[in-house]
N, CA, C and O atoms as a MOPAC input file, in Angstrom:
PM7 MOZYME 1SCF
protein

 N      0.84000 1    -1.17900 1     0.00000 1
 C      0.00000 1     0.00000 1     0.00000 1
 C      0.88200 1     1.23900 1     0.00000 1
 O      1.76800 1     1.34500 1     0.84800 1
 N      0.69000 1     2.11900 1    -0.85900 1
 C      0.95100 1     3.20900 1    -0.98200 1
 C     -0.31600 1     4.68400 1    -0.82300 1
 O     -1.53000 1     4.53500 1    -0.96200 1
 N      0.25700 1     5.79300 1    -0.56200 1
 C     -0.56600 1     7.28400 1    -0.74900 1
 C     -0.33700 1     7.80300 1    -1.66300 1
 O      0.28400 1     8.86100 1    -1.55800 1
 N     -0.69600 1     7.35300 1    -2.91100 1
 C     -0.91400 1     8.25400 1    -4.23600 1
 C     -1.92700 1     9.30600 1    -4.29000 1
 O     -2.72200 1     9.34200 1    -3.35100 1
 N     -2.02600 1    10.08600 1    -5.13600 1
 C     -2.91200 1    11.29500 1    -5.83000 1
 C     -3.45200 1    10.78300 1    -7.16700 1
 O     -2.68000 1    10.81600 1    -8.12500 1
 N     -4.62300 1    10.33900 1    -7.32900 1
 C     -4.98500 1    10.47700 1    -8.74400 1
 C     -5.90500 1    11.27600 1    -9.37700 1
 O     -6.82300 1    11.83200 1    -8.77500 1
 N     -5.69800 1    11.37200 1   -10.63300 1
 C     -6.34400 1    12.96900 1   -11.37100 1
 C     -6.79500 1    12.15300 1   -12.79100 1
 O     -6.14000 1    11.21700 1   -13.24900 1
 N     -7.86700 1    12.61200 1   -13.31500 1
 C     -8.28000 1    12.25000 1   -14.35000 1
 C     -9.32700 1    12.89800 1   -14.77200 1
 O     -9.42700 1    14.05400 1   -14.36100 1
 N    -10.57100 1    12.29800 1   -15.84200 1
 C    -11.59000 1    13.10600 1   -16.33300 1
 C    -12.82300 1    12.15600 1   -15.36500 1
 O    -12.92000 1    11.00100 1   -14.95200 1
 N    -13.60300 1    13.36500 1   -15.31600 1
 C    -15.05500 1    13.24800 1   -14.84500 1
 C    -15.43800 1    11.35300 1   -14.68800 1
 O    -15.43000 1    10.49700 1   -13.80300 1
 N    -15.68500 1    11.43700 1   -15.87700 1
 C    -16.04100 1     9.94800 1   -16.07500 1
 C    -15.74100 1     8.16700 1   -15.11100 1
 O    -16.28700 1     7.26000 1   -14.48300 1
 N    -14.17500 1     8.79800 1   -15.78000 1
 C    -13.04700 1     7.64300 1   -15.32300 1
 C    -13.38700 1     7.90000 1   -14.00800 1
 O    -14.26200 1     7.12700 1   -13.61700 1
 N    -12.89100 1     8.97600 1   -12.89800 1
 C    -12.90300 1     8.92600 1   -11.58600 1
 C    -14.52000 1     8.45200 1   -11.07800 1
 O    -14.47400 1     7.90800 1    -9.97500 1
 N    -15.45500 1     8.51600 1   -11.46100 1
 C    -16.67400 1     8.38500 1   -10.69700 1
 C    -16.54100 1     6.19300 1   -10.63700 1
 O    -17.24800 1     5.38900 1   -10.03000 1
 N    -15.44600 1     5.99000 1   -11.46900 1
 C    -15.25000 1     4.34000 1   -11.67600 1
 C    -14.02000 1     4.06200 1   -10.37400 1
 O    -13.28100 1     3.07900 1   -10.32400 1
 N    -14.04300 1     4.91100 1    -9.64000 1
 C    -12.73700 1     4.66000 1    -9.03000 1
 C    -13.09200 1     3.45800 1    -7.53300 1
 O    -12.37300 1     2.77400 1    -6.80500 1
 N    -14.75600 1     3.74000 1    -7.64900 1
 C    -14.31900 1     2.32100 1    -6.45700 1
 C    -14.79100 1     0.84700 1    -7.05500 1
 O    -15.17000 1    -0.04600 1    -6.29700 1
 N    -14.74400 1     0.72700 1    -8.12600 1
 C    -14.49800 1    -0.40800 1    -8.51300 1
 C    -13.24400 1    -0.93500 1    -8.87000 1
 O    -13.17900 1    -2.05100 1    -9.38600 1
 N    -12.25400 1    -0.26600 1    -8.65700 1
 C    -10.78100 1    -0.93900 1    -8.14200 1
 C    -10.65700 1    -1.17300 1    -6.89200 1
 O    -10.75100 1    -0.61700 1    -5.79800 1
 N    -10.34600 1    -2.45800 1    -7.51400 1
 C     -9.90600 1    -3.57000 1    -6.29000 1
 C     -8.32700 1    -3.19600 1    -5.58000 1
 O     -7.28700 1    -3.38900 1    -6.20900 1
 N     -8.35000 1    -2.75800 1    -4.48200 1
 C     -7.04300 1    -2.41400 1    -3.88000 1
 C     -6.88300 1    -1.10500 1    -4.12700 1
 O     -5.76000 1    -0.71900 1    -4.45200 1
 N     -7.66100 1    -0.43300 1    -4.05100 1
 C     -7.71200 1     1.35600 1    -3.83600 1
 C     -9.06600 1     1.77700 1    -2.75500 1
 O    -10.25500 1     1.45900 1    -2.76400 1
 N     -8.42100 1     2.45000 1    -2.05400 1
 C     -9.03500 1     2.75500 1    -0.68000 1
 C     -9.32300 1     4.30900 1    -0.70000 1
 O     -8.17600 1     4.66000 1    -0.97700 1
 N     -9.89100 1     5.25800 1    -0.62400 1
 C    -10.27600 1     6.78500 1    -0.89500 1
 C    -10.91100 1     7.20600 1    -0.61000 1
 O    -11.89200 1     6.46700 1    -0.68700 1
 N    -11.30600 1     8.62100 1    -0.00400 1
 C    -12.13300 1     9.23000 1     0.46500 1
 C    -12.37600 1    10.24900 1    -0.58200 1
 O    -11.65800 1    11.08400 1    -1.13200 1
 N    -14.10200 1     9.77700 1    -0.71500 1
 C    -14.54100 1    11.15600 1    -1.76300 1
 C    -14.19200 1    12.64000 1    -1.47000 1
 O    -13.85000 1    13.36700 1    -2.40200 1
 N    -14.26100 1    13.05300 1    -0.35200 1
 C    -14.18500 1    14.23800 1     0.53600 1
 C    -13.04500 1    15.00700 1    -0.07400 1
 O    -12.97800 1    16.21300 1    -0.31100 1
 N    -11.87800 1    13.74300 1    -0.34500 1
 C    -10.70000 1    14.57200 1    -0.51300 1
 C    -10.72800 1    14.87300 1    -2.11900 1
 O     -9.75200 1    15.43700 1    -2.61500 1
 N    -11.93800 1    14.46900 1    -3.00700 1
 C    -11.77500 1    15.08300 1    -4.10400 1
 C    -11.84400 1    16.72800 1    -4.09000 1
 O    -12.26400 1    17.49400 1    -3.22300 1
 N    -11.20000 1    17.00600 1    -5.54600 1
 C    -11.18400 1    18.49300 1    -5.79900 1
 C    -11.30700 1    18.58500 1    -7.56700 1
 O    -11.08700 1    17.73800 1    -8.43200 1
 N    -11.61700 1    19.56200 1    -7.61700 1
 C    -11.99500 1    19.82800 1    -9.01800 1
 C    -10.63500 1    20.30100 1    -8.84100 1
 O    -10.08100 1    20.86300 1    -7.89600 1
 N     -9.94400 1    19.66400 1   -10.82700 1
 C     -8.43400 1    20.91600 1   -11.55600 1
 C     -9.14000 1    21.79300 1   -12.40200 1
 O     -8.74200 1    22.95700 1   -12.44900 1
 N     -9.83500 1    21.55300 1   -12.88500 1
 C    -10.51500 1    22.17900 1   -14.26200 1
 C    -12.07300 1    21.62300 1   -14.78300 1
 O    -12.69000 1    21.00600 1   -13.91500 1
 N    -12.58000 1    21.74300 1   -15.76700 1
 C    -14.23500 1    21.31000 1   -16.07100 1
 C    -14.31800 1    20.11000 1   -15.90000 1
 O    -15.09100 1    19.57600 1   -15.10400 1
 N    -13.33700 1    19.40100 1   -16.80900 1
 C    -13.49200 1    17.62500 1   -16.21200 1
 C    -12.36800 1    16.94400 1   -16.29200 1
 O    -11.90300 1    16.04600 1   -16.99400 1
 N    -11.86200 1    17.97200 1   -14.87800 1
 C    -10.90300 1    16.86600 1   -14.12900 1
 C    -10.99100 1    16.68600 1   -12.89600 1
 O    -11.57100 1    17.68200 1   -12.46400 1
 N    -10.73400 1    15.93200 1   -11.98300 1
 C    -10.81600 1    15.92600 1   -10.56100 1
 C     -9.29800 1    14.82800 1   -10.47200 1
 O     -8.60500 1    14.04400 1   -11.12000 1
 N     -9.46500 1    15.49700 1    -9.13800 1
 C     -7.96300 1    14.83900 1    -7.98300 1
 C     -8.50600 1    14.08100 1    -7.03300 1
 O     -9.54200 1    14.34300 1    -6.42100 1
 N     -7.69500 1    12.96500 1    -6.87100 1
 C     -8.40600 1    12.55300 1    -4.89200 1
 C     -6.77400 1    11.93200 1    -4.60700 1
 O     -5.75900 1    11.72900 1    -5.27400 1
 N     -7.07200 1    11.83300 1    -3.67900 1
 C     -5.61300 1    11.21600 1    -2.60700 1
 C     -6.60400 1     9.70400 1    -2.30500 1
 O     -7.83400 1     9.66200 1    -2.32900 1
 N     -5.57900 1     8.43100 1    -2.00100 1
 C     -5.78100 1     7.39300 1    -1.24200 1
 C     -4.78800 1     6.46100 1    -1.41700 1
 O     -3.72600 1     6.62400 1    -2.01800 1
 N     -5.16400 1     5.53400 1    -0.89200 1
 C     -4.04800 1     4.56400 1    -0.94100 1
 C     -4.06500 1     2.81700 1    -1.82900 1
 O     -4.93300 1     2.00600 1    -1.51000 1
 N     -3.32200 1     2.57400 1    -2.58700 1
 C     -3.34200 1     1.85800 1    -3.46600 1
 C     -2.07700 1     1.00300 1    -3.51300 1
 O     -0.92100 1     1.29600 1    -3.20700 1
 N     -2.67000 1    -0.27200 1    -4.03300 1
 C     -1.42100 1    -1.45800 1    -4.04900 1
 C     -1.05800 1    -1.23100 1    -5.44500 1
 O     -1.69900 1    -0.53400 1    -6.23200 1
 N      0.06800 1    -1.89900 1    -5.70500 1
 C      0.80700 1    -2.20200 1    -6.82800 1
 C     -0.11200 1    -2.07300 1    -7.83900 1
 O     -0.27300 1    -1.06000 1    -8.52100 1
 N     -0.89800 1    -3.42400 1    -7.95900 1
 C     -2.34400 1    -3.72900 1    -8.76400 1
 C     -2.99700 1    -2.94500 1    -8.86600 1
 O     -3.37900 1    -2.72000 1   -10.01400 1
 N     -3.40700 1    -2.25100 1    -7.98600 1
 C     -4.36200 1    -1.00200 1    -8.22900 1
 C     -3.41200 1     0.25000 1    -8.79700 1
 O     -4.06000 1     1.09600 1    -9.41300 1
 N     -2.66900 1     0.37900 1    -8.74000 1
 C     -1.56300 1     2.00000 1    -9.58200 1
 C     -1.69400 1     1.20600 1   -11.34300 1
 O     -1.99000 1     1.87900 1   -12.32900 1
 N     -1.39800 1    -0.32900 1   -11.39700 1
 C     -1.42500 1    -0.50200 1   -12.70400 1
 C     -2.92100 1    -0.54500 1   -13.32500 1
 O     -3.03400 1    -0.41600 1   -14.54400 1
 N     -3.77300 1    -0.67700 1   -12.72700 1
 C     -5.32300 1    -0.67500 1   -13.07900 1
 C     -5.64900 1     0.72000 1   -13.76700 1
 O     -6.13200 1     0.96000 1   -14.87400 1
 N     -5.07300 1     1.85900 1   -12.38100 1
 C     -5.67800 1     3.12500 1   -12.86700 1
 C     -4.95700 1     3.80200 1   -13.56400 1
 O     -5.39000 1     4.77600 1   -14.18000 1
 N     -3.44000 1     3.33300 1   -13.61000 1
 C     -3.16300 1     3.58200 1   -15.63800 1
 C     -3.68000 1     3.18700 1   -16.35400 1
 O     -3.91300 1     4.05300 1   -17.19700 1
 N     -4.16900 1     2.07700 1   -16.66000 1
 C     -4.98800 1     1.23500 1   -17.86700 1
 C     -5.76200 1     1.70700 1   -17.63400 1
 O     -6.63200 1     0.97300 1   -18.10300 1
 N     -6.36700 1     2.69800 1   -17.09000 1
 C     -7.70400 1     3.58300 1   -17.28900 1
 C     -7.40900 1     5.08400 1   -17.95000 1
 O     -8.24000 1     5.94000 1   -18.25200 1
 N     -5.81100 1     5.13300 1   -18.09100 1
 C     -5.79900 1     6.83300 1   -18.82400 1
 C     -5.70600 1     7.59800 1   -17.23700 1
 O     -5.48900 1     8.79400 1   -17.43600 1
 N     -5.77600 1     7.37200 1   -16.08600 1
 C     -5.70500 1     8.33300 1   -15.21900 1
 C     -4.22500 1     8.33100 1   -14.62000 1
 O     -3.52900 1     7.32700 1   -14.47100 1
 N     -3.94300 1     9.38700 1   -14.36700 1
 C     -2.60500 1     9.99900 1   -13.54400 1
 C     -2.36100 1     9.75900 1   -12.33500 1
 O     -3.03100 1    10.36600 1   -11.49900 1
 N     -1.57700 1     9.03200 1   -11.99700 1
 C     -0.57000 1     8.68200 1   -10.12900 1
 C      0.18100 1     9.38100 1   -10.29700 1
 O      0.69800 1     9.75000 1   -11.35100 1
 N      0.43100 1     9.80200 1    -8.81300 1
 C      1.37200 1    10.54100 1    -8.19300 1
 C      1.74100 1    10.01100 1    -7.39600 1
 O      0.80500 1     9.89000 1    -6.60500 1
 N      2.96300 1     9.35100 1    -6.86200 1
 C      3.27700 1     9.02500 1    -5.74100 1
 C      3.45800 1     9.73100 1    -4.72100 1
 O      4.29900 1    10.61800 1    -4.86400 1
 N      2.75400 1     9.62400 1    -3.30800 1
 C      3.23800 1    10.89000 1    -2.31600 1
 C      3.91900 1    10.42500 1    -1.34800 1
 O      4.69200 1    11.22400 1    -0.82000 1
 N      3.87000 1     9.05500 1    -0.81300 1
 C      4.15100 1     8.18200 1    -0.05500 1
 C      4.40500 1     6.53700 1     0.06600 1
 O      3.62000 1     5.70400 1     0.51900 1
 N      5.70600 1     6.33100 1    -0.46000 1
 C      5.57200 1     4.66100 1    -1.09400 1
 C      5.59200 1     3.98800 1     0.00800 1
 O      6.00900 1     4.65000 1     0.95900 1
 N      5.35100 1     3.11200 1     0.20000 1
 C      4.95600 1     1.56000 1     0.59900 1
 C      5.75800 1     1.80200 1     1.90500 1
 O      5.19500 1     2.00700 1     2.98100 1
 N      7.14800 1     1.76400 1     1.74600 1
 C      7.87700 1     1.46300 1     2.68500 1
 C      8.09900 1     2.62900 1     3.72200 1
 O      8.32800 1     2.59300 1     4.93100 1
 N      7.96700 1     3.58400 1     2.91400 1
 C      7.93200 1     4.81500 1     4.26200 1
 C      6.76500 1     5.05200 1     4.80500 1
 O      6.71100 1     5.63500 1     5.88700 1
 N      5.43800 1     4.57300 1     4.03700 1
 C      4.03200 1     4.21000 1     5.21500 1
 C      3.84100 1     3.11400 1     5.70500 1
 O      2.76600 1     2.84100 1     6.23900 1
 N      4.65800 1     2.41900 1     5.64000 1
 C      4.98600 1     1.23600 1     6.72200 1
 C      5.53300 1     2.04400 1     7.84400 1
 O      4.77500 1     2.02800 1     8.81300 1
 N      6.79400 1     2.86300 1     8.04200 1
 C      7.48800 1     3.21900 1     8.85300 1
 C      6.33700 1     4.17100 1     9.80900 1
 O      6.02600 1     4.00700 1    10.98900 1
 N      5.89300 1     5.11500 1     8.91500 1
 C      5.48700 1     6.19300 1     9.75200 1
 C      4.01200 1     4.99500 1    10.12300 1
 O      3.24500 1     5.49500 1    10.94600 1
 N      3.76200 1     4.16500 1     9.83400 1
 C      2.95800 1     3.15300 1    10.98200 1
 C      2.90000 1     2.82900 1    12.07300 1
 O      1.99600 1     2.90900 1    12.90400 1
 N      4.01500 1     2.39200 1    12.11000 1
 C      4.93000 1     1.62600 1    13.18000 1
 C      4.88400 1     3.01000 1    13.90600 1
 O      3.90400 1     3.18900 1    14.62900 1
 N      5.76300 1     3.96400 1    13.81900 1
 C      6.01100 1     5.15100 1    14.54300 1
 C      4.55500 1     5.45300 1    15.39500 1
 O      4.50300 1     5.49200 1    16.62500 1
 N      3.43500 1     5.64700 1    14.52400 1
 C      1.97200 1     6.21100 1    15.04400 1
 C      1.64700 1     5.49200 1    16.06400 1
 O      1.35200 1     6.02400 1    17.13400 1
 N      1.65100 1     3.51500 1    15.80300 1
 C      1.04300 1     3.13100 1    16.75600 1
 C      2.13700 1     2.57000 1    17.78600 1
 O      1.77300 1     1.85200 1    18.71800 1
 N      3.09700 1     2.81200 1    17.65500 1
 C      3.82300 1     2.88600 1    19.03100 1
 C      3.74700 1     3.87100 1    19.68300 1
 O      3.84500 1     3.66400 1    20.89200 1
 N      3.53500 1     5.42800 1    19.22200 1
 C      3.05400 1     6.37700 1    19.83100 1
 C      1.90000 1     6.20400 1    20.51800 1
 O      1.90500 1     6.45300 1    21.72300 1
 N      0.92600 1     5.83100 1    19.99600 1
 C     -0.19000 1     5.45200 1    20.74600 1
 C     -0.30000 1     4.45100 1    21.83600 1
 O     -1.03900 1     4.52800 1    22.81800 1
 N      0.62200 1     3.39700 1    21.50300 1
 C      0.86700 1     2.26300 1    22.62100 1
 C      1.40900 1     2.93000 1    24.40200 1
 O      1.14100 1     2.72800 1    25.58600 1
 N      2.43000 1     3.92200 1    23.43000 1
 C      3.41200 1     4.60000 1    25.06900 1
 C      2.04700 1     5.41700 1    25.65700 1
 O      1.79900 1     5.22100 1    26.84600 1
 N      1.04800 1     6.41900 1    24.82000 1
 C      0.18900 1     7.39600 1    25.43300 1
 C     -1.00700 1     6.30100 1    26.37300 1
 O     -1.67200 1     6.72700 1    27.31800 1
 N     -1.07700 1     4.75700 1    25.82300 1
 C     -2.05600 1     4.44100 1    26.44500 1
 C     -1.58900 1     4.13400 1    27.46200 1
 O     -2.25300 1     4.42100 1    28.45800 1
 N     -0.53800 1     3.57300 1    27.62000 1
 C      0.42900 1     3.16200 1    28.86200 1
 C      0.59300 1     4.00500 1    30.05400 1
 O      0.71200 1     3.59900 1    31.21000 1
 N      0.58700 1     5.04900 1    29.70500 1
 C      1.01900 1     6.60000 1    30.42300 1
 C     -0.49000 1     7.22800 1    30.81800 1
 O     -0.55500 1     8.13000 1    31.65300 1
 N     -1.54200 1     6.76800 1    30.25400 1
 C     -2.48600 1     6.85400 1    30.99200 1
 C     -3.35500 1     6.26400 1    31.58900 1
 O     -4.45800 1     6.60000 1    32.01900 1
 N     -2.68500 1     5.18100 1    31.59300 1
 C     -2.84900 1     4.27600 1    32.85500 1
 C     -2.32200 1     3.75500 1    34.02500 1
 O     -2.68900 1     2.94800 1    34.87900 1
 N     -1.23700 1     4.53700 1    33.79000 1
 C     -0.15500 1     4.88600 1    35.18300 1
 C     -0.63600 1     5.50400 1    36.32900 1
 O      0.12300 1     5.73300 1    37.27100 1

């Protein structure tokens, strides 16, 4: 899993949750222009090659391995805060 950006036309994006292995929140769409829109989410391998074979644009913002890391980081953060408030 990765945090890509994808951008495309009207059409294509309203198909975007019928990829399998892309996870997204409508919310974070935005209009670029008349018919294009952006959204952020997160997508496997399979799913970045899907939504090329659809004509739409990835961006990588966050690959695989550094949202693994900052994972690990979050919920060990959370592990020490629950700990500490239960002291």
């Amino acid at each position: 899993m990765q945090l890509v950006r994808i951008a495309g036309p009207t059409e294509e994006m309203r198909r975007l949750a019928d990829v399998e292995g892309l996870d997204f929140e409508r919310t974070s769409a935005s209009r670029l222009d008349d018919d294009t829109w952006q959204v952020a989410g997160y997508a496997t391998d399979e799913a970045l090659e899907e939504l090329r074979s659809r004509g739409l644009r990835t961006e990588l913002v966050v690959p695989s391995d550094k949202l693994a890391e900052e994972r690990e980081t979050l919920f060990a953060s959370i592990k020490r805060d629950e700990s500490e408030g239960e002291a």
